[in-house]
N, C-alpha and C positions, 0 to 999 in steps of 0.2 A: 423471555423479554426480547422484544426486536432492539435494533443496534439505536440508540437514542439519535435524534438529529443532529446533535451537536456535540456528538463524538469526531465526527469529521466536517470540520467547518468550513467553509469557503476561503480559498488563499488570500492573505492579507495584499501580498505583493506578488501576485503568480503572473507568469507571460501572457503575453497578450493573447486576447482569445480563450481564455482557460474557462473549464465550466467544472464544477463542484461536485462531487463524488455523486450526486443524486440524480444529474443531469445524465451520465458518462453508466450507472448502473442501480435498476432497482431492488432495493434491500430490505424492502419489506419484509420479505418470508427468512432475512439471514438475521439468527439471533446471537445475542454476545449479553455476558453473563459476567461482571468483572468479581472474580473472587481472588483472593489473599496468593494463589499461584500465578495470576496472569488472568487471561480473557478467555470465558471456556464459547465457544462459538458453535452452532451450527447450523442448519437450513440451508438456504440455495442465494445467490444472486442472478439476477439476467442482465446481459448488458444492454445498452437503449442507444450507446451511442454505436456508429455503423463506419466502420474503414474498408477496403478492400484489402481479402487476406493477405494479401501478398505484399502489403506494408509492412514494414519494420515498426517493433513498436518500444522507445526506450522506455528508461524507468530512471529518477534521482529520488535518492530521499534523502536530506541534509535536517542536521539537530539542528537544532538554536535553543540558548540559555537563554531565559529571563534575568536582568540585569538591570536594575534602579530604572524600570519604564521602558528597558528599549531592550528588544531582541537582537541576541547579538550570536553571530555564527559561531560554531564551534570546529574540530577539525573531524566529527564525526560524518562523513556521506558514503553511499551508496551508489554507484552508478553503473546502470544495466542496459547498454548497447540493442540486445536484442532482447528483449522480455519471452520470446516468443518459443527461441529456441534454446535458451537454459531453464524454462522453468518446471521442467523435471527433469534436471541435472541434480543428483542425489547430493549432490556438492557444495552447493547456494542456498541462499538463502531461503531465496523462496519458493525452493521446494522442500526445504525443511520445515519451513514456517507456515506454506500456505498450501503449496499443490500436491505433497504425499498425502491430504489428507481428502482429496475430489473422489467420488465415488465414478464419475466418469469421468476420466482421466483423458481416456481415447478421443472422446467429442473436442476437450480443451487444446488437444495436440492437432487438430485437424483445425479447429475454429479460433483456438484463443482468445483472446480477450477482445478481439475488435470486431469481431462480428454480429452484426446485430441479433439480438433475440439467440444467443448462446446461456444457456443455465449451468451455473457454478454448481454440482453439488456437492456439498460435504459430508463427509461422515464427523458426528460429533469431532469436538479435539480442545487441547488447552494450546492458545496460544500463550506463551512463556514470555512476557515483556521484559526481556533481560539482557545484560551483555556482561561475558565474563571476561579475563583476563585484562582490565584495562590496567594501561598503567600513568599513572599522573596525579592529577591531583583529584580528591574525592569529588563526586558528581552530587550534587543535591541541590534541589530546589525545580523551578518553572522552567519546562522544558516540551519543545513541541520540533517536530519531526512534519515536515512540509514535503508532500510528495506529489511528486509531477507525471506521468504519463505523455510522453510524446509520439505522434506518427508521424513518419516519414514515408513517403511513396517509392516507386522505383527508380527514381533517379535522384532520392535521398534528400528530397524539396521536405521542409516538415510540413505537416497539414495546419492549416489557418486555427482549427481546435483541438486542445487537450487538455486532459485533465490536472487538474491542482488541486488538493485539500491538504487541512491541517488536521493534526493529531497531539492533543497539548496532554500534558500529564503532571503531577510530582512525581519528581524523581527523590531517592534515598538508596544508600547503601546496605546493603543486605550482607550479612558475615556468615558466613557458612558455619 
């Protein structure tokens, strides 16, 4: 099953200039599969939008609760200075989550993610939609995860386009 369209929605209030995960990379051939463990994924992406390699390219991803009509921020984010060069850092996120699992590893370290006409590919894998150890108060309910993609040039200008999409979900608590 390819990844449905409106699994990643267009950002409600994303920065100016922002284009929509379809725009930024095509997903046709990358498939996702959501079963009872998580999101089992695989196939390829290419990217369509074009940076020069030698830009910097950050990353935020920030929760937001659903809340009687209005999303409201939570203290959950994410923010990744250089995408480029931790993302197989065995360390991070996402290279646990997303790049141990590229079957060309070497291409993505050489082109990353901003170069045009780069192919994602993966080996099958289950992405695990999960977070452990929180501590506070129980998580449930309407829940979406807004992520941006930014470049910046070398003199750390950001570029006029980036990406922003959404990723909504129900959330609940799972007890081991």
């Amino acid at each position: 099953m390819a990844i449905p369209e409106d699994t990643f929605v267009e950002c409600t209030d994303g920065p100016p200039g922002s284009i929509p995960m379809h725009e930024a990379f095509q997903v046709d051939n990358l498939g996702a599969e959501v079963v009872p463990e998580g999101i089992y994924v695989s196939g390829n992406a290419t990217t369509i939008w074009n940076f020069p390699r030698t830009d910097r390219l950050s990353a935020r991803i920030s929760i937001f609760h659903y809340n009687r009509g209005t999303w409201e921020p939570t203290v959950f984010n994410v923010v990744t200075r250089d995408v480029c060069s931790t993302i197989f850092d065995k360390n991070t996120y996402w290279y646990t989550s997303w790049f141990q699992n590229l079957l060309n590893a070497d291409e993505i370290k050489e082109k990353c993610l901003i170069t045009k006409d780069t192919v994602l590919v993966y080996n099958p894998f289950l992405l695990k939609l999960r977070a452990d150890n929180i501590i506070g108060p129980p998580l449930h309910g309407r829940y979406k995860s807004v992520i941006i993609f930014e470049a910046f040039d070398e003199n750390n200008v950001r570029r006029p386009t980036s990406l922003c999409c959404e990723f909504r979900a129900q959330v609940k608590r799972i007890r081991n």
